[in-house]
DRENTORVEX-70718 format. One record per residue: residue in one letter; x, y, z of N, C-alpha, C in turn. Coordinates in steps of 0.2 Angstrom, whole numbers, padded with zeros to 4 digits, always signed. Each point is the difference from the previous one (the first is absolute). Last residue first. Layout:
// residues N
AXYZXYZXYZ
...
// end
This chain:
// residues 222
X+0049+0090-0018+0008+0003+0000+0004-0002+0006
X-0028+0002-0014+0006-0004+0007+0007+0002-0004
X-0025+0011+0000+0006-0001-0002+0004-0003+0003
X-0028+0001+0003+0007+0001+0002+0006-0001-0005
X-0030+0006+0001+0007-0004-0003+0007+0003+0003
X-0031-0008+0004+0007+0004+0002+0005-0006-0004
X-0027+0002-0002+0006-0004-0001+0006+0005+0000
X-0025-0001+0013+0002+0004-0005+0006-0004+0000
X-0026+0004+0010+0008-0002+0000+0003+0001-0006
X-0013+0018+0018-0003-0006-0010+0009-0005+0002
X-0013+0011+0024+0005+0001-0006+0001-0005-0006
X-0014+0000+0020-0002+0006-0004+0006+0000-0007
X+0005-0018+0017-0001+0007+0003-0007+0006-0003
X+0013-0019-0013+0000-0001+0007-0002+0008+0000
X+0007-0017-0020-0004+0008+0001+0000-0002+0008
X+0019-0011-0013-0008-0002+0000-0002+0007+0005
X+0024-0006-0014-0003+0004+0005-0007-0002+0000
X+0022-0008-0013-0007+0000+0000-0003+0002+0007
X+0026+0001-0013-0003-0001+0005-0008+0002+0001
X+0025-0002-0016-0009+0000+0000-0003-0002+0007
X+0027+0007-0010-0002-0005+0005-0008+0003-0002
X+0022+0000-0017-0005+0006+0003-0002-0006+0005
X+0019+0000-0019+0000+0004+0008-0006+0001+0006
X+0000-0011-0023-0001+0009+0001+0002+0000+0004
X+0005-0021-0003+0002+0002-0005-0002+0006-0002
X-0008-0012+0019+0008+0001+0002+0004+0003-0008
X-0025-0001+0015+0002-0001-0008+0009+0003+0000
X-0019-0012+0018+0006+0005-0001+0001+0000-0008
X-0024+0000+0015+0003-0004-0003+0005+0005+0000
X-0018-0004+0019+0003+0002-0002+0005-0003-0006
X-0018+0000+0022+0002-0003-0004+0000+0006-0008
X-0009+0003+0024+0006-0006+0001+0002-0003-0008
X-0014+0020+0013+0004+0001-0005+0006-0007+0000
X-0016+0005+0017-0003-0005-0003+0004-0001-0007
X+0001+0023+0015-0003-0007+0003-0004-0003-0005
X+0019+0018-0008-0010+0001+0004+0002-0008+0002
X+0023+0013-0002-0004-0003-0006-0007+0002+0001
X+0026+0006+0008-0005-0003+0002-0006+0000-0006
X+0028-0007+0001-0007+0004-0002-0005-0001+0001
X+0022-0005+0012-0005-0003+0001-0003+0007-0004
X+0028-0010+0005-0008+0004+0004-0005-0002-0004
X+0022-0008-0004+0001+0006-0003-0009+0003+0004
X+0018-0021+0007-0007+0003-0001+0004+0007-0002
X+0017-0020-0004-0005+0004+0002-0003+0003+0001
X+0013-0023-0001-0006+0002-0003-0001+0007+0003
X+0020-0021-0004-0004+0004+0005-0004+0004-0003
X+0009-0023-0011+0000+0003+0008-0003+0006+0006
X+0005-0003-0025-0005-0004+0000-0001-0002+0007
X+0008+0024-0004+0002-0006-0002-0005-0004+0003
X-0006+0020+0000+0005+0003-0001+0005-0007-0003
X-0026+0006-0002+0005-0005+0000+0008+0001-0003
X-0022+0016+0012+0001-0002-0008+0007-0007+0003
X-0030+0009+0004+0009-0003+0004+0005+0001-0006
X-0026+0008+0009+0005+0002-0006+0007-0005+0004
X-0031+0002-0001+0006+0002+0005+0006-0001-0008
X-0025+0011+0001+0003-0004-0004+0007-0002+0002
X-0025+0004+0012+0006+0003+0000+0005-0004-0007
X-0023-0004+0015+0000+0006-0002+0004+0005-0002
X-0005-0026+0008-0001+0008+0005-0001+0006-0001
X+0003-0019-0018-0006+0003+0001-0004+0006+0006
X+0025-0006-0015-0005-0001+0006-0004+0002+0002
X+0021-0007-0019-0008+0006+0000-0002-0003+0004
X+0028+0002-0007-0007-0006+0005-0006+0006+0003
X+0027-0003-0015-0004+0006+0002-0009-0007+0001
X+0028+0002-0002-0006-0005+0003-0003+0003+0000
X+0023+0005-0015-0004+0002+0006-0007-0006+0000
X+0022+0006-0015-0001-0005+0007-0004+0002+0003
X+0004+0009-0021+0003+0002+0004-0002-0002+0008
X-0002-0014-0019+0006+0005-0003+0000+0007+0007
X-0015-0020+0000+0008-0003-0001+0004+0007+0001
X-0025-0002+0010+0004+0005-0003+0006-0003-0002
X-0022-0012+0010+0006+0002+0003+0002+0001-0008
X-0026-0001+0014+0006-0001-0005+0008+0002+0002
X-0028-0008+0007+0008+0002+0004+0002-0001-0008
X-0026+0002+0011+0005-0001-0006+0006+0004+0003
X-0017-0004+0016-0001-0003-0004+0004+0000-0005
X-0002+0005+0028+0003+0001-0009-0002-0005-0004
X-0004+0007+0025-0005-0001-0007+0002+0000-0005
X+0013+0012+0023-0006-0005-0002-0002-0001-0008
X+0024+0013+0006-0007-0001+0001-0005-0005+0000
X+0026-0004+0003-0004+0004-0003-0006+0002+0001
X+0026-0012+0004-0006+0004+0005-0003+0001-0005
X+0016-0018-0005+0000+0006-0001-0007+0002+0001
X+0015-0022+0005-0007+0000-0001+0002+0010+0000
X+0018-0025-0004-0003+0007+0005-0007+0003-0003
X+0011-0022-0009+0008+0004+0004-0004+0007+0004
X-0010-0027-0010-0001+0007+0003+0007+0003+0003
X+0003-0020-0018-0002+0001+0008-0003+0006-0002
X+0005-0012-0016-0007-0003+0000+0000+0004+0010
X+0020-0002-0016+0002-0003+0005-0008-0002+0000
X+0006+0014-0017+0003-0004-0001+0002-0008+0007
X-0013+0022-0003-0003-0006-0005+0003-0005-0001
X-0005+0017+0022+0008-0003-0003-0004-0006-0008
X-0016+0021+0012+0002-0006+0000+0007-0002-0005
X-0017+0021+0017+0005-0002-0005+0003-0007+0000
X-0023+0013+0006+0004-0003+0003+0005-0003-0008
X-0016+0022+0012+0003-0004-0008+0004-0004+0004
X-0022+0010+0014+0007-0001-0001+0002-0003-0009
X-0023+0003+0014+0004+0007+0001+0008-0001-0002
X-0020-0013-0003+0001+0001+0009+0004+0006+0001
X-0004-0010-0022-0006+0004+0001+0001+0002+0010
X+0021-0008-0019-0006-0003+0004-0005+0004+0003
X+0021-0003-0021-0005+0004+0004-0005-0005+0003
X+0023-0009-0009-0005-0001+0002-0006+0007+0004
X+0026-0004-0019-0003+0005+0005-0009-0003+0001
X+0026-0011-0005-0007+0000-0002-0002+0004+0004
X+0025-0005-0012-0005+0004+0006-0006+0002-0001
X+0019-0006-0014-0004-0004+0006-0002+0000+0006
X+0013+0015-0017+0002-0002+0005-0002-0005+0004
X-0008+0006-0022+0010+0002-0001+0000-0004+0008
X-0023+0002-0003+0002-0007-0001+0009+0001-0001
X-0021+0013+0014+0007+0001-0004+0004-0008-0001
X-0027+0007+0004+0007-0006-0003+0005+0004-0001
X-0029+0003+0015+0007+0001-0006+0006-0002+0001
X-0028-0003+0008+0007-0001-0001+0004+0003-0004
X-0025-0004+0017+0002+0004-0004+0008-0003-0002
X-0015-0006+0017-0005-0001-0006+0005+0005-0007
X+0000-0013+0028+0005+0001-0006-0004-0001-0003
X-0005+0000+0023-0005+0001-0007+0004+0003-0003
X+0014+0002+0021-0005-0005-0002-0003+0004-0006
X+0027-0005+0012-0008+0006-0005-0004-0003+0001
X+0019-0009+0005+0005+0007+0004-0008+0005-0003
X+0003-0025-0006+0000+0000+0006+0000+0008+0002
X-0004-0018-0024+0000+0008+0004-0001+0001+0007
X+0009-0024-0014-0005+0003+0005+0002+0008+0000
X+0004-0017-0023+0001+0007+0007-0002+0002+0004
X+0003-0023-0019-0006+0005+0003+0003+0002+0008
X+0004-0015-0027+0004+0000+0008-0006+0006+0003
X-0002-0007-0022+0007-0004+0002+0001-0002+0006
X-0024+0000-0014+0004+0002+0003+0008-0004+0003
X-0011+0000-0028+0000-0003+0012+0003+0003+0002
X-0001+0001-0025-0006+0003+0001-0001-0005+0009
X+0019+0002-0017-0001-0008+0002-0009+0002+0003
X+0011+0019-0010+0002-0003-0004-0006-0008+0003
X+0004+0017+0014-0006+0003-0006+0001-0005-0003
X+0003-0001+0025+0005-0003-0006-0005+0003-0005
X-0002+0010+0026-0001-0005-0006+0004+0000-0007
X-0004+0006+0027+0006+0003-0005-0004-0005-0003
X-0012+0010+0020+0002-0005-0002+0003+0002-0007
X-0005+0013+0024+0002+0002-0005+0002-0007-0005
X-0017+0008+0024+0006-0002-0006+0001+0000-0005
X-0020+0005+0017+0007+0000+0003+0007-0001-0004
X-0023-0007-0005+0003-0006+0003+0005+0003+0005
X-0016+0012-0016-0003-0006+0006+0003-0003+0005
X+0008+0015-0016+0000+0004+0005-0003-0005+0002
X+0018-0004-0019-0009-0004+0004-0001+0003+0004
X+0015+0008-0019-0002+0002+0006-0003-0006+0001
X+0018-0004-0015-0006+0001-0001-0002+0002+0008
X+0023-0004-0021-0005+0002+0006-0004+0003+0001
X+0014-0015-0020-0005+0002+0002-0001+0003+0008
X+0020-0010-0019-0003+0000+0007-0008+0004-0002
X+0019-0007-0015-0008-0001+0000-0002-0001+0005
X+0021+0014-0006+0002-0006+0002-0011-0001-0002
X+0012+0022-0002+0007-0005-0001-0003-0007+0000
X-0016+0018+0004+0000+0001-0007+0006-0006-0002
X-0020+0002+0018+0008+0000+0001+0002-0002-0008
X-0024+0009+0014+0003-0005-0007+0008+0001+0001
X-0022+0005+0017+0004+0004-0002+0005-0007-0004
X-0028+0007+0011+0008-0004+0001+0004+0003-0007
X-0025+0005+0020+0005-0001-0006+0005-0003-0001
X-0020-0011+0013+0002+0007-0003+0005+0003-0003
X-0018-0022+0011+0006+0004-0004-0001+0005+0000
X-0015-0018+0017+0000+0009-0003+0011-0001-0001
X-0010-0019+0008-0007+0004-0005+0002+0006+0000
X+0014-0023+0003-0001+0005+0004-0006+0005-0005
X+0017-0021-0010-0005+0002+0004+0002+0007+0003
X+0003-0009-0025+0003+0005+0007-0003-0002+0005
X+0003-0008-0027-0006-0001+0004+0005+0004+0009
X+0000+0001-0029+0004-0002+0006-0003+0001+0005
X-0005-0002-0027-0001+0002+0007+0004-0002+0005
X+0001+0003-0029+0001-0003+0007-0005+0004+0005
X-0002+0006-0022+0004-0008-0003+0002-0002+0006
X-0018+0020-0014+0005-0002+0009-0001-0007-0005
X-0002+0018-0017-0001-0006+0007+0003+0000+0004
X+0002+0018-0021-0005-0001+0006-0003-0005+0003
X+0020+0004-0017-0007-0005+0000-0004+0001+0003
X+0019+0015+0007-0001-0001-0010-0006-0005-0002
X+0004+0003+0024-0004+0005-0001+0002+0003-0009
X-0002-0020+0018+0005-0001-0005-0003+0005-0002
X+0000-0006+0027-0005+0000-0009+0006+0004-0005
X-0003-0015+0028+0005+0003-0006-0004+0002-0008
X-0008+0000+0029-0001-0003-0008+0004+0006-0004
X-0004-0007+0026+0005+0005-0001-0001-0004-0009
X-0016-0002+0023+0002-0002-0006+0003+0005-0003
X-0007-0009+0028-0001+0005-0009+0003-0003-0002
X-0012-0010+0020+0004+0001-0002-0001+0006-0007
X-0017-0007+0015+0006-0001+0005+0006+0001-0002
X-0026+0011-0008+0004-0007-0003+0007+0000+0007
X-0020+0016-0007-0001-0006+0007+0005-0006-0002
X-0001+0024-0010-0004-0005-0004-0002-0005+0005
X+0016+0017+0006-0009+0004+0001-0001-0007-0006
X+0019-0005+0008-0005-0001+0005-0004+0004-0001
X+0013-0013-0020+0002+0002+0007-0006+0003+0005
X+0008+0001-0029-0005-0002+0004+0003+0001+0006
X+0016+0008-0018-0009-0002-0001-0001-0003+0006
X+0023+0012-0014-0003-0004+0008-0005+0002-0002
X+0017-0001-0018-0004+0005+0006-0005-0005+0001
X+0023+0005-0021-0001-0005+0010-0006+0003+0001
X+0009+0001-0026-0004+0003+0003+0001-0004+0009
X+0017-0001-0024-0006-0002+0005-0002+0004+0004
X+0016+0003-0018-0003+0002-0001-0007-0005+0005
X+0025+0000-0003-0005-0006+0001-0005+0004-0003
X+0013+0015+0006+0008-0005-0004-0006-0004-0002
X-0012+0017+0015+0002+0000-0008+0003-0003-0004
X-0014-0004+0024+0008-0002-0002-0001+0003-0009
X-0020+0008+0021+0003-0003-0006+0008-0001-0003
X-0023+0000+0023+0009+0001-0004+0001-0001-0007
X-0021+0004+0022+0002-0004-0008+0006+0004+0000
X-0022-0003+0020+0008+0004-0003+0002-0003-0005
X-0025-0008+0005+0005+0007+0000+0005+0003-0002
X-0023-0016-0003+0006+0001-0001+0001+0007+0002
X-0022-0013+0006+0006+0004+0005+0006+0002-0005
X-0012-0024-0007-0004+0008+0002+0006+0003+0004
X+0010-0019-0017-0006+0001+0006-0001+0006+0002
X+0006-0004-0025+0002+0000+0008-0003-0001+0004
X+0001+0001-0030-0004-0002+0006+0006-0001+0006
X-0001+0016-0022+0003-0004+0003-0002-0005+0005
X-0006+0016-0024-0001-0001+0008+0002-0008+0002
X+0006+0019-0024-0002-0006+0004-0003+0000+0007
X-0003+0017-0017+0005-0004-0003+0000-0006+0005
X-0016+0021+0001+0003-0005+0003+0003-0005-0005
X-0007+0028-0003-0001-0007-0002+0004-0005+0004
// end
């Protein structure tokens, strides 16, 4: 049974939710609808309304990551190459991060204790960013085609699903240096993956390739 329906523009994709607020963020429109710009709509998911729009240019968002200290907002625009910071509270952008060291930034994770924004980009690199500065401090080698990036607080790790055909590993010996733990391999196209950090478990979706059935693989993290 539908309870409510929300109107967006066509295409939504990525969505965030803030539990403290209980809002919903997610991008609607952009370039498979023919528009120049997106849309990142705020919806009130106790009333089921949107009550804002924020308007972006560039036509293709992707994911973003909520900063639990402050009403920041980070948002992929893979359109543009950047990363724009937004106010959740005042609903503008503050300020906007050229991604210089990636291309087609589609993916992100937050170690917010250290401020440290982790940018997955599809060219083959995490580019890590200062939150508190908005610079780029270095770019972590990886496979092509990643699509979900998370990061592990409790036992520091990157772990990044690539559709080459691999799930790579870094862990964060400090908010400055970063070590590769190597590369599970996976099937080609295996680019997305969820962390549940209260099993300990990492989901990794496999799509059938070859003759072989797909299939959802589970790893333990530690």
């Amino acid at each position: 049974k539908i309870l409510k329906s929300v109107p967006l523009q066509l295409d939504a994709d990525a969505m965030s939710y803030d539990p403290t607020t209980k809002l919903l963020y997610i991008v609607s429109g952009g370039k498979d609808v023919k528009m120049s710009y997106s849309t990142l709509s705020v919806v009130d998911s106790t009333a089921g309304e949107k009550f804002a729009d924020i308007k972006v240019e560039g036509d293709t968002l992707e994911v973003m990551a909520l900063e639990k200290a402050s009403q920041k907002l980070y948002l992929n625009n893979r359109a543009k190459n950047e990363v724009p910071v937004i106010d959740r509270e005042k609903r503008t952008i503050l300020e906007t991060w050229p991604v210089t060291l990636g291309k087609m930034n589609v993916s992100m994770a937050y170690d917010e204790a250290n401020h440290r924004l982790f940018v997955g980009c599809r060219s083959g690199h995490i580019v890590v960013f200062d939150t508190q500065t908005g610079k780029e401090l270095q770019a972590l080698k990886i496979a092509e085609g990643i699509d979900d990036l998370h990061f592990d607080a409790r036992s520091k790790l990157l772990i990044a699903a690539c559709a080459a055909g691999s799930v790579d590993l870094y862990r964060e010996v400090d908010p400055d240096h970063y070590q590769s733990l190597g590369q599970i391999p996976s099937r080609p196209g295996s680019r997305n993956g969820r962390l549940a950090p209260e099993l300990r478990r990492y989901f990794l979706a496999v799509p059938e390739h070859d003759g072989a059935n797909a299939e959802i693989r589970i790893f333990r993290v530690q």
